[in-house]
Each structure stands twice: as C-alpha cells, then as structure tokens.
C-alpha positions in Angstrom: 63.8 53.5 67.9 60.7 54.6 70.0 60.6 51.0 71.7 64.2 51.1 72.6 63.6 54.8 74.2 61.1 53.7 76.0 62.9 50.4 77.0 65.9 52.4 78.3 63.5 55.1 80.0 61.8 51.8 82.5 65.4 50.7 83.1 66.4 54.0 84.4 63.7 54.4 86.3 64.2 51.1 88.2 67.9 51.6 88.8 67.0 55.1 89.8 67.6 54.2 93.8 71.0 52.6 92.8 72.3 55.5 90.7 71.3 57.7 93.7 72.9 55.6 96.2 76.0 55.1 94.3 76.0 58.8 93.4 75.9 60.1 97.6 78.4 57.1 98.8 80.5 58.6 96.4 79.7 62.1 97.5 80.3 61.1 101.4 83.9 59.1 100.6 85.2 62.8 98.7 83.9 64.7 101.7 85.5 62.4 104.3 89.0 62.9 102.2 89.1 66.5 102.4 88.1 66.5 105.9 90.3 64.4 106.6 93.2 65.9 104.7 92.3 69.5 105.8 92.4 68.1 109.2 96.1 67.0 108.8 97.2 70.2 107.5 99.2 72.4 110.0 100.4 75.8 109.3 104.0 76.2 109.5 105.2 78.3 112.3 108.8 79.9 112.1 111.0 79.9 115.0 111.3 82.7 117.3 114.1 85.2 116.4 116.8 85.1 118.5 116.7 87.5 121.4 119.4 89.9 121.4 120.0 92.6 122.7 120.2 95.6 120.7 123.8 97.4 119.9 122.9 100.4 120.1 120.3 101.9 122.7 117.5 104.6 121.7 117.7 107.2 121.5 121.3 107.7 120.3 123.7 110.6 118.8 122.5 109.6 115.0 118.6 109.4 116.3 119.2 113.0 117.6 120.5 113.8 114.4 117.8 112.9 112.6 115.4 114.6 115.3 117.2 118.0 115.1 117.2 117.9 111.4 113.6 117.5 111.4 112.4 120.0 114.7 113.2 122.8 112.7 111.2 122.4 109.7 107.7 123.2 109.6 107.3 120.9 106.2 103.5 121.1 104.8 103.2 118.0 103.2 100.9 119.0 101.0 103.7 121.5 99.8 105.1 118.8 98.4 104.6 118.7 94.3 104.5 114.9 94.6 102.2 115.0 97.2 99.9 117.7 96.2 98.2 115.6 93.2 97.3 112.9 95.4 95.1 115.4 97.8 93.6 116.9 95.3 92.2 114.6 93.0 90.3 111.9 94.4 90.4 108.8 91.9 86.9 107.6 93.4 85.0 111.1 92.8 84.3 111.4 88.9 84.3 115.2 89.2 87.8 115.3 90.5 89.0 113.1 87.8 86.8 115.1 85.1 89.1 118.3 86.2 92.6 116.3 86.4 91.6 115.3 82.7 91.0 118.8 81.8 93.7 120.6 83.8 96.1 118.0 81.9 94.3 119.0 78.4 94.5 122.6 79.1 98.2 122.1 80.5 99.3 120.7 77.1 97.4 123.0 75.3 99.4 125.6 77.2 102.8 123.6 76.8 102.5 123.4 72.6 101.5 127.2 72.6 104.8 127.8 75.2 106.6 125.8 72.7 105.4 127.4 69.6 106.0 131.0 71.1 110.0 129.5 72.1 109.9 128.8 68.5 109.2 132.2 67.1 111.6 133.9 69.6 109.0 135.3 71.8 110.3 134.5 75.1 108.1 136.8 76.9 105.5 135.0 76.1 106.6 131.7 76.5 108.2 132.2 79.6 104.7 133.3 81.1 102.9 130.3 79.5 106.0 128.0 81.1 104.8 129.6 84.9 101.6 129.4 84.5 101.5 125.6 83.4 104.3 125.2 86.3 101.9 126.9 88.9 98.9 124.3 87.9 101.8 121.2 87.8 105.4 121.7 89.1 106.3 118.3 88.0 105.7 119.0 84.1 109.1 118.0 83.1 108.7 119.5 79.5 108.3 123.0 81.1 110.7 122.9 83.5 113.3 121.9 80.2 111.8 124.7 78.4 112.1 126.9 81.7 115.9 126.1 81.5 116.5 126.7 78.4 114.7 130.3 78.1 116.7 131.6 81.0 119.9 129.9 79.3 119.1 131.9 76.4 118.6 135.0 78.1 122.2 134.9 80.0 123.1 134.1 77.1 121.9 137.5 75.1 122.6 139.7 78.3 126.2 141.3 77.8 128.5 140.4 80.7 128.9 142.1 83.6 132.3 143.7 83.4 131.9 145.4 79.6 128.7 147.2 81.3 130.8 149.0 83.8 
C-alpha cells in the first residue's frame, strides 16, 4: 500500500506542470466567456415619453384650492400623534428605545388599573388613568374605547335636560 502511495506521489509530481497548465487554460477560456458575454450585454433603455403638452397649466383654480386650504394653517407637524413617536424615539439610540419600552410598560400598567377601576364603577378614577395614558400616547386605541364608553355612561346617568328645569 506504501509502494503504491509512493508510486502515485512520483506520478503526480511529474504531471504536476500539465495539471497546472490544463488547470489556467481552463481558467483563461471561463474568463474570456464572461468577458465576452458581459461585453454583449446592453441595458435596455425605454423610449422617451411622448411629449405633450399638459391639459391643464399651473397654477390652476384646484392648485389654489389646495394652497388656500393650506396658508391658513400653522400645522406643527410634530403635533401630529402619528408623527410625534417617530421624533421622539430614535430606534438607533438604546436609551430612547429603553424609555419607549418602559413608557409602553407603564402605559399598560396604567391601562389594566383604568380597566379594573371601570370595573368596579369608579369612573373618577379611571377616567383620570384613561388621560393620563392618552397624554403619554394619543393613539392607545384601548383608551380611547374606554374614554367612550365612560362618557357614554355618564350621559347616560345624568337626568335629561328638560326634567331639570
């Protein structure tokens, strides 16, 4: 077995060159192919749209619509509840992400307790749980349903209008 290692070992070491050879002809053929093909290859270009002219000219009467509806406002976008969470936490800053996760922690903390005191028929109390969790988030959708629902309740317990007077 050692003899026929050894044997094999010589014959590789004479063909050596050859393999060698063999191995960058081969290499320089596969190269030339891609060049070549990545050569041929042309990027598509779409045709040019057609030029015509616009119907309408700018501005117009719905373009000053839009303006005038729009001049009047003084809009702070960061007003904006579905804005407002995107200014102030940062996703890259692990501080600001720490204090979303615990805003949102104390916020359903808050939210079960607002629930609980609904429960019990304290709506005092759960009504100033419900503000104060809409205050930190004015998007909490359970809140807001529990927000409706205690001012339902209390229209519902005040006597009407008319039999006051």
């Amino acid at each position: 077995m050692k003899e026929k290692l050894e044997i094999l070992g010589r014959k590789l070491l004479k063909n050596i060159r050859i393999v060698a050879v063999v191995f960058f002809a081969v290499h320089l053929v596969v190269s030339y192919l891609l060049y070549s093909q990545e050569n041929r290859f042309r990027e598509l270009v779409a045709d040019p749209p057609p030029q015509n002219p616009l119907d309408q000219k700018f501005p117009n009467e719905n373009y000053d619509l839009l303006v005038s509806e729009f001049k009047g406002q003084n809009k702070d976008i960061a007003a904006d509840p579905e804005v407002s969470r995107l200014i102030r936490v940062n996703i890259f800053d692990d501080k600001s992400v720490a204090s979303e996760v615990e805003m949102e922690s104390a916020v359903r903390e808050d939210s079960q307790k607002a629930q609980q005191a609904y429960a019990e028929g304290n709506l005092d109390e759960a009504e100033r749980l419900v503000d104060a969790i809409l205050l930190r988030n004015p998007n909490h959708r359970s809140s807001k349903e529990l927000k409706r629902r205690i001012e339902a309740d209390r229209a519902a317990s005040e006597p009407p209008a008319e039999a006051v007077q």
